[in-house]
N, C-alpha and C positions, 0 to 999 in steps of 0.2 A: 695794529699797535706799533710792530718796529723795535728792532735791536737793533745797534751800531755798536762794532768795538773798530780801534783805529791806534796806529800808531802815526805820528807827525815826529817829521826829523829832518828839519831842513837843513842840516848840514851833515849827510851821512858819513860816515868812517872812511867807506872805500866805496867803489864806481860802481859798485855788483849793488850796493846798498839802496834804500829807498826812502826817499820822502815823503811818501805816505803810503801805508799800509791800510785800505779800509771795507774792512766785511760788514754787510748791512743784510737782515730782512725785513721785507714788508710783510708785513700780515694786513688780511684785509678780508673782505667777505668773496668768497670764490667768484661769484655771479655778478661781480661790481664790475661795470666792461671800463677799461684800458688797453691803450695801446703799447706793447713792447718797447724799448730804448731802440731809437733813433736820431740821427742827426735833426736837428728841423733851428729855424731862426733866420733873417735876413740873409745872412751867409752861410747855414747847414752848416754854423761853430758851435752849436750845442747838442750836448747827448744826455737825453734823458728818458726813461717812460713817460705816460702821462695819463691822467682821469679823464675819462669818458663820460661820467657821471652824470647825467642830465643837472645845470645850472651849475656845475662844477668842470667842465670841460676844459681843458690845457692848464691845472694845478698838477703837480707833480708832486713824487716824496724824495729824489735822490737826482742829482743828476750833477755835470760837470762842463765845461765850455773847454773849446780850441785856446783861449785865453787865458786858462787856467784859474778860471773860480769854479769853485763844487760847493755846494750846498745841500742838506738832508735834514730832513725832519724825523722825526718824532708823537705822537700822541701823547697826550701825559694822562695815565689811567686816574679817571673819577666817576664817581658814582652817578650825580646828574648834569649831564651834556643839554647845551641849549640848540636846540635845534633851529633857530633863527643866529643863528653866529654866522660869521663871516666863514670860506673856505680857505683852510689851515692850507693847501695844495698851493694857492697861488703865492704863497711867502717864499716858495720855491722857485717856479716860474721866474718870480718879477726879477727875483736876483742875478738868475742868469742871465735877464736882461736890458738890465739897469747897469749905467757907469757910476758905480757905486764902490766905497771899499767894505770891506766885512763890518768894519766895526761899524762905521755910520750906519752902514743898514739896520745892522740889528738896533741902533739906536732910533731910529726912524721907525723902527717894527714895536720896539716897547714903548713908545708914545699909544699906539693902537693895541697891546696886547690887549684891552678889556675885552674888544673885539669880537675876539678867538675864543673856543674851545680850549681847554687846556695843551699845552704843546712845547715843545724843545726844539731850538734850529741852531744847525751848525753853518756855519758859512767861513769860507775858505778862498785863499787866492795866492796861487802858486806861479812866481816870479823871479825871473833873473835875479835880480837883483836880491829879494827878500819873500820869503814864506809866512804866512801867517793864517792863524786858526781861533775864528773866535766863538762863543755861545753866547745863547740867552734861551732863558725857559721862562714863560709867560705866569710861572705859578712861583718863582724862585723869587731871587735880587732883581731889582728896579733896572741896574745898568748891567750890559752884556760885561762879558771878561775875555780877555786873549788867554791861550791857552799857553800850555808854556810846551815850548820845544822839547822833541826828545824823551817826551812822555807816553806814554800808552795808558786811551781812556775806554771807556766804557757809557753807553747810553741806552737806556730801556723808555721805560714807560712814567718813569718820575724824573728828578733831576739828573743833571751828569753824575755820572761815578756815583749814586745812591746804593747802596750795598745790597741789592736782594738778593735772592741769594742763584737766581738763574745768572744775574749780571755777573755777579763774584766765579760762578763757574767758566762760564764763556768765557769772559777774561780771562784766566787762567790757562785753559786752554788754548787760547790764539797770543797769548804771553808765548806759551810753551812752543808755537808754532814757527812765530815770525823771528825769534832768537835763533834760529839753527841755520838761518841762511839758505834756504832751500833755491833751486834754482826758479823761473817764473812760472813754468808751466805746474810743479811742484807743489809750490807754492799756494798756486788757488786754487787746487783740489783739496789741499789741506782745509783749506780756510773755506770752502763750500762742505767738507764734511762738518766742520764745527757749526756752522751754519743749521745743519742739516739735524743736530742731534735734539732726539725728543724727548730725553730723560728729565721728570717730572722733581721740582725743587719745593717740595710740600713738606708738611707747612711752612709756610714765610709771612711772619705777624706783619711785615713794614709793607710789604705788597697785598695780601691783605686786607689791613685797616686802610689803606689809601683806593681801594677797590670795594668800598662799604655797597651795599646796593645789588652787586655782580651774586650770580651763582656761587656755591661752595664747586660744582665740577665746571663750570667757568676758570672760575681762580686757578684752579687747578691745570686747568691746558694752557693757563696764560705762566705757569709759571716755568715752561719748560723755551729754551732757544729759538726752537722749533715748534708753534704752537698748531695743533691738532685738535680741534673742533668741530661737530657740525655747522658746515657750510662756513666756516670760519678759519682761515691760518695764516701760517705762510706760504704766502704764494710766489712770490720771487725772493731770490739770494743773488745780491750785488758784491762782486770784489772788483774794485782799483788798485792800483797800482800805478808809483809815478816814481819814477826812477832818477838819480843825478841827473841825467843828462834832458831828463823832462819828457821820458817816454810814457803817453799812458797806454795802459791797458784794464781795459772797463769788460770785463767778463759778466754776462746775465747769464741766470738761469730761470724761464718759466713756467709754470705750473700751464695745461692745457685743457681748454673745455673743462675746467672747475672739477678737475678728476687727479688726485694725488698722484696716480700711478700713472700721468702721463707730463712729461715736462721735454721742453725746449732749451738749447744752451747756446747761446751765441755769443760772438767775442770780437771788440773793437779795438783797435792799437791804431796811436796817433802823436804826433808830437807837438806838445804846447808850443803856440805861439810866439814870439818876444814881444 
């Protein structure tokens, strides 16, 4: 299903300061085979995971280019999913690599949203010259929207910024985090503990009733950050980081052999292109 909280500021304060701030989990089925974030693309400029999935292979949920577009998805929680719909993964993919800008694409993707599964995608493109950050969720408004600068958002399982009440926590908490100016290393520990927490946000009527169909102890592990289910959760936690001067650092962490008590952490720094 996927959480994203994110702060975007393209025009930071001071040089320590960051243009974007963005903690993401995937949640997914443990035994769903993917390959870890790496480089790969005609030039090894893009860094993402990717789906293994038998007829779903090279869609991804998160990932970012030497060029500086990053784009991430979402699920958007509903009761009946059509199982002949198109793969939600490759809206990711294509964008990293397509000479495309954010907006046009998502305009070009909600022409096809019938398509799809329900779902939310952020797409982004981080530039000398201008930053910019746009949405569209396939179940929301018709046309994407730029986001506005200097904001700090929140993405779950329904639209942007939907208030449920795991979303309104997280948020809060990585509010709490990315204000204090921590240094980088700091930083993403922080933002991988938030990440990481499984405190359960029950009941939540709006999560919920948009979850008609699901379990009552379903709802219940989907309503916490960190979701914990049989054979079902979070399996990776993603922090980025892009700094004034356009350094990123793309920290993974992942879940191993589909066993909670075993994870991997690795970590990429590179600096955007012009």
């Amino acid at each position: 299903m996927c959480i994203i909280f994110f702060k975007f500021d393209p025009r930071p304060a001071s040089k320590n300061a960051y243009r974007l701030i963005l903690a993401a989990n995937r949640d997914e089925f443990y035994n769903r085979p993917s390959k870890a974030a790496d480089f790969w693309g005609s030039s090894n400029e893009i860094l993402s995971g990717l789906d293994l999935e038998e007829g779903k292979e090279g869609g991804s949920w998160l990932g970012i280019s030497k060029r500086g577009r990053l784009v991430a998805l979402t699920n958007y929680l509903e009761g009946r999913a059509n199982p002949d719909a198109q793969g939600r993964g490759f809206l990711v993919s294509n964008f990293l690599t397509e000479n495309i800008d954010s907006y046009s694409y998502l305009r070009k993707v909600s022409a096809e949203g019938h398509l799809y599964n329900g779902f939310n995608l952020l797409t982004a493109e981080f530039k000398a010259k201008e930053d910019m950050v746009c949405y569209y969720g396939n179940k929301g408004n018709s046309e994407p929207i730029n986001l506005k600068p200097a904001g700090i958002y929140g993405l779950s399982n329904s639209l942007l910024e939907t208030p449920w009440r795991k979303l309104q926590h997280g948020k809060s908490l990585f509010t709490s985090v990315v204000s204090r100016n921590l240094p980088s290393e700091g930083l993403v520990q922080e933002l991988l503990h938030i990440l990481n927490n499984e405190e359960l946000h029950t009941p939540d009527p709006a999560q919920e009733g948009q979850g008609e169909g699901y379990s009552k102890l379903m709802l219940q592990a989907l309503s916490a950050v960190c979701v914990r289910a049989p054979g079902y959760g979070t399996r990776t936690n993603t922090v980025i980081l892009i700094d004034a001067a356009g350094n990123v650092t793309f920290t993974e962490r992942n879940m191993l052999n589909s066993d909670i008590s075993q994870w991997s952490t690795q970590s990429f720094q590179f600096k955007l292109l012009d």
